[in-house]
N, C-alpha and C positions, 0 to 999 in steps of 0.2 A: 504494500500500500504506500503512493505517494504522500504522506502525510506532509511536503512540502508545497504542495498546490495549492495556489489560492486558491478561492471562489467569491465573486461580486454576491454578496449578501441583502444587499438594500434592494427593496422595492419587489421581494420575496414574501412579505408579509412576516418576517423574524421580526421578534419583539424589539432582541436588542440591538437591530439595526434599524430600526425608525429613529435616526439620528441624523442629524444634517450631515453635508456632503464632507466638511475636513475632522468628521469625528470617528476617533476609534474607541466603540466600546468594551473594553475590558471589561463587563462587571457581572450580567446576568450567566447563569450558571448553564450554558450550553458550548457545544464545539462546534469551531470551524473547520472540520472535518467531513468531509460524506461519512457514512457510516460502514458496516462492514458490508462487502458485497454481494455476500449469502442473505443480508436480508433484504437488499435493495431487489436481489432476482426472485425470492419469495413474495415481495411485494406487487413485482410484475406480476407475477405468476397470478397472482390471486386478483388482480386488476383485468388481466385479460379472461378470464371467467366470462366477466361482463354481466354478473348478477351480484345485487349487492345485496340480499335479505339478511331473516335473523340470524344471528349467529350464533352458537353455544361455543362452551369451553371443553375441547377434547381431554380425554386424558393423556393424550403425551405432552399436552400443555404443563401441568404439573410433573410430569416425569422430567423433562428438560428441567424445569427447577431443581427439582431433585439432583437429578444427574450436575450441577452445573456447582452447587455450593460442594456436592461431595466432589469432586474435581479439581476445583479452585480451591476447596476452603477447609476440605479434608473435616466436614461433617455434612451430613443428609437431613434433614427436618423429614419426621411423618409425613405420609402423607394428608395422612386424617386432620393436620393443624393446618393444613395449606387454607387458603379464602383468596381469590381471585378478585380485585378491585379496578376501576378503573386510573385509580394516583394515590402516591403516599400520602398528599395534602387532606385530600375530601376525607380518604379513609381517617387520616386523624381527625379532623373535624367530627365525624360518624362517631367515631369514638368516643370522642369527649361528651357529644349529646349523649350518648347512651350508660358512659361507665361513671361521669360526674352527673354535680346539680349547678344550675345557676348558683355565685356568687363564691363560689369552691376555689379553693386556690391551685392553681399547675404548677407545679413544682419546673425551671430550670436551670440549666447553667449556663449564664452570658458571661463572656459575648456567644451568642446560638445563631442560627440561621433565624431571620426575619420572620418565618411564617409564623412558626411558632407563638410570637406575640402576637399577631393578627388575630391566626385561628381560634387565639386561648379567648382573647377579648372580642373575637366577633362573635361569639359563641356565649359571652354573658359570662367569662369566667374571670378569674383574678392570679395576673402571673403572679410568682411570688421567683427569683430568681436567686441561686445559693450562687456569685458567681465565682467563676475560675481564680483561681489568685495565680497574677503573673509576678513575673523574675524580671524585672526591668533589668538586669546583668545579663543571664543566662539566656532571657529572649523565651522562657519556657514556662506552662502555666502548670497547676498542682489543683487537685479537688482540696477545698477546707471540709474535711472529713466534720470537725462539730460542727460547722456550721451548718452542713447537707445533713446532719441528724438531726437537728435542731428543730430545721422546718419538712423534716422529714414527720416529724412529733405533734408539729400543729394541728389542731381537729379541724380545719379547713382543709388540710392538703389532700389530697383523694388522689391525685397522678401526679409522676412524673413522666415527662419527653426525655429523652437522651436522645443526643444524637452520636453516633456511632458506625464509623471517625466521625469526629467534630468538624462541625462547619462552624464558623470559618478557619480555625485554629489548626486544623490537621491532626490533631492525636488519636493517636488509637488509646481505647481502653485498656487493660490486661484482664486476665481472663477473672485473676484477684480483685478488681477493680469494679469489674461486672458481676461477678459474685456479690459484694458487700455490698451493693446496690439493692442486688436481688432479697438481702436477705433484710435490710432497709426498708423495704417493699413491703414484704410478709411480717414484720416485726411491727408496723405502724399503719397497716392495710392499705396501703397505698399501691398503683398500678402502675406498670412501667410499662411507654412504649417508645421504643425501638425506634428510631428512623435511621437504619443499613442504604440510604441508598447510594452512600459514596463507598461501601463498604467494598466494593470491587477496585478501587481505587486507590491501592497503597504501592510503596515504592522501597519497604522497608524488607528484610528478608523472608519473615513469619507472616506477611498478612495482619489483616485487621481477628478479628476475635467475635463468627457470629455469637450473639446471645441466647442461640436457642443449642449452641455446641454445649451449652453447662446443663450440668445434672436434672432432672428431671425434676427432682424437689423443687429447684428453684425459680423454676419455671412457672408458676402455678397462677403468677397473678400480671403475666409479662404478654405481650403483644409487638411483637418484630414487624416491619414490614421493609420490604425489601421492590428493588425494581430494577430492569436494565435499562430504564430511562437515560442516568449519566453515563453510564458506561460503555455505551453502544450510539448516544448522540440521536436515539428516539424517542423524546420526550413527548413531543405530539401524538403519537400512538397511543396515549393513556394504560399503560398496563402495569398493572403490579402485585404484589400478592404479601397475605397478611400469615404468619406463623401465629396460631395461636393453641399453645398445648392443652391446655385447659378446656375441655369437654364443654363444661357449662360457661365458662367464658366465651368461649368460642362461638356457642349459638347464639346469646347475646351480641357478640358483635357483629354476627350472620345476618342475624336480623337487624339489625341497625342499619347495612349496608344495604339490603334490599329495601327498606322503609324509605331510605335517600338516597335511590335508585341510582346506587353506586356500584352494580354488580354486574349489566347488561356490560356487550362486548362490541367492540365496532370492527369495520371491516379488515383493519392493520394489526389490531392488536398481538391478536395470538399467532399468523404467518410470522411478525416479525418478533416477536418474543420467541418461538422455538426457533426460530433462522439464528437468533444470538446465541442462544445458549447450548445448541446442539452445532454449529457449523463457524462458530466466528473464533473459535480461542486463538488461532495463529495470529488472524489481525486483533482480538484483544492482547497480548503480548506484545506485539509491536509496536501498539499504542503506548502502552505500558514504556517502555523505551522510550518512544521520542517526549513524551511528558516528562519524562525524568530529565531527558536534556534540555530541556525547556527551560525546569524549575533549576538548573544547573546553572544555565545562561544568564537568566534571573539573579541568583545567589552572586556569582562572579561579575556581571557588571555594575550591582548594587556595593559592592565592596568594594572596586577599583574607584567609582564615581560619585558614590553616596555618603560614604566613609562617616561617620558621627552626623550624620541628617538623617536616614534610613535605614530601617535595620529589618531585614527578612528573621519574623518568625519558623526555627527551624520546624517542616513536617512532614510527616511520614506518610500524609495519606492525602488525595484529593488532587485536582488541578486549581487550586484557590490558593495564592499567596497573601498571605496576611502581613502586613507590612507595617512596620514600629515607626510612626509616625512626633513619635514625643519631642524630638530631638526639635523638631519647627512649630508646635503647634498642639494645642489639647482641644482643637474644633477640628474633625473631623468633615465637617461639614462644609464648613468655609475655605478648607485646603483644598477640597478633591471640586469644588465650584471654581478656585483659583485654576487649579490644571487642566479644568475644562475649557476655560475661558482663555488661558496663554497658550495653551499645549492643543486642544480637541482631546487630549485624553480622559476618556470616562471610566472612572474607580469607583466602587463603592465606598460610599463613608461608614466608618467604622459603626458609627450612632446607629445604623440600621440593625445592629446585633445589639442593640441593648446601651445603656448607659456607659459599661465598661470597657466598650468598644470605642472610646471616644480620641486615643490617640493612635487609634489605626484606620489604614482604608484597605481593602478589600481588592486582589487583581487575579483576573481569570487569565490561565496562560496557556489556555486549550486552544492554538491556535497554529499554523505554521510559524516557522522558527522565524524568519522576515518580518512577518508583522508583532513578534515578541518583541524583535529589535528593535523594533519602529514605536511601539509601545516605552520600552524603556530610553529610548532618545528622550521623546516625550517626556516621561515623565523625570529626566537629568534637566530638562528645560525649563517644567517648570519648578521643580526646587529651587534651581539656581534664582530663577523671576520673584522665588517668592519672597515678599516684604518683609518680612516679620521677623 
């Protein structure tokens, strides 16, 4: 796969190319890659039919699942806990209607991915967030084990989100880490759910660490959900699927998804879900590769150029560089509008992960290696421009 080839994105209908003509945005979490070519020719395949009716979910749909974490990730989820969804996002939304009450608090850990907050509050609920504590030396964050028990304790907190690996930080959990979570959970009745979907996405030796690889015990009050949305660069496709061990959980959350008819399948889904999971691991590997020299290229021109103004948080997982912004600025907000404004470069600010995201921004480097470099010109350009 030439993962060196552009392709003109604007006026495609991509979200995050509705951008004016001298703007490159880095931010929203998708690749500028075609995807693998086993599902682009499943997608023919199924387009040339030339009948679009209902569709069900086969069972090699879930076998591909199956087959694809025992492969990658060297554990298998039942099949019986599988749940077929249309997006990580709805399905948590589903969730929360169904496993919390209005005014409950959601337990996370910021900085997190943005939806999180949306979802929790557009849903009537109340984030409560234990955040990360960073190493402003080190460039590395740590869970505050009291403080995650603390409001693990609270009689409002009903769920916690995890995200795993972290968005936007990159860490993996350890398996010790998702254990005492788990057992957090069961000790205080609160429910975990899982958001795996960059969990494909590590660069470390070991992989990330499914949650549903741990003991059965601990599983009991947990909800995984997983997708090959980032990993395969098919997000429009809407597919993904819920691990839930728990019997009675499970149907609970069954029913939830069918109630906000989040269960129905459309016409790409499942071609290209098994086309990834059973035909693409050569071009997942290789991907795997050139992202790494990517976040490489990144790491080394930020050090040669940046030196005491920017600092790459180190990570193990994801195409998301999180970037230590402290050194110019604790507005997040007002920097990354600067470098739009000098540069056309579009970063996410840090604030969109929560309050403690406030002296970093947020750079997607799922791109060909040219337009990285053209990104990080940019943003050497506008540090330099910046006032402050």
């Amino acid at each position: 796969m030439n993962f060196d080839q552009q392709f003109n994105r604007r006026q495609t209908n991509s979200f995050k190319w509705a951008v004016g003509e001298n703007k490159l945005p880095m931010s929203i979490a998708d690749m500028d890659f075609q995807t693998a070519p086993a599902i682009t020719n499943a997608l023919a395949k199924k387009v040339k039919t030339g009948i679009y009716g209902y569709e069900i979910i086969p069972e090699a749909y879930y076998q591909a699942v199956g087959d694809w974490y025992a492969t990658e990730h060297h554990a298998r989820p039942k099949r019986e806990w599988m749940l077929f969804v249309s997006g990580v996002v709805p399905a948590l939304a589903s969730v929360l209607r169904r496993l919390t009450n209005p005014g409950d608090q959601i337990l996370i850990q910021a900085p997190v991915y943005n939806m999180f907050f949306t979802t929790i509050q557009s849903n009537g609920r109340q984030v409560l967030s234990s955040d990360l504590v960073y190493d402003p030396k080190q460039h590395t964050y740590h869970i505050d084990w009291e403080d995650l028990e603390a409001k693990f304790a609270q009689p409002l907190t009903t769920m916690m989100i995890l995200c795993n690996p972290q968005n936007p930080g990159g860490m993996i959990w350890t398996k010790q880490e998702l254990q005492h979570l788990a057992e957090l959970g069961q000790k205080y009745g609160v429910t975990i759910f899982a958001d795996e979907i960059h969990g494909d996405l590590t660069f470390n030796e070991g992989g990330y660490v499914p949650f549903f690889s741990l003991p059965e015990q601990f599983l009991q009050a947990v909800v995984i959900a997983v997708s090959p949305s980032k990993t395969f660069n098919i997000a429009a496709t809407h597919a993904a699927t819920l691990f839930v061990p728990n019997a009675y959980l499970r149907e609970v959350v069954d029913q939830g998804l069918q109630n906000d008819g989040l269960t129905g399948v459309n016409l790409t889904a499942i071609p290209a879900s098994i086309a990834a999971y059973t035909q693409s691991q050569e071009w997942y590997h290789e991907l795997l590769n050139y992202l790494k020299g990517n976040l490489e290229l990144v790491e080394q021109t930020i050090k040669e150029h940046l030196a005491g103004k920017v600092a790459v948080v180190p990570s193990a997982a994801t195409y998301l560089v999180w970037l230590d912004i402290s050194a110019l600025s604790h507005d997040s907000v007002a920097f990354t509008d600067f470098l739009e404004s000098t540069s056309g470069l579009i970063l996410n600010p840090g604030t969109m992960y929560g309050e403690a995201g406030k002296n970093f921004v947020r750079m997607n480097v799922a791109y060909p290696r040219a337009v990285v470099a053209d990104g990080l010109q940019r943003l050497i350009k506008g540090v330099k421009a910046w006032p402050k």
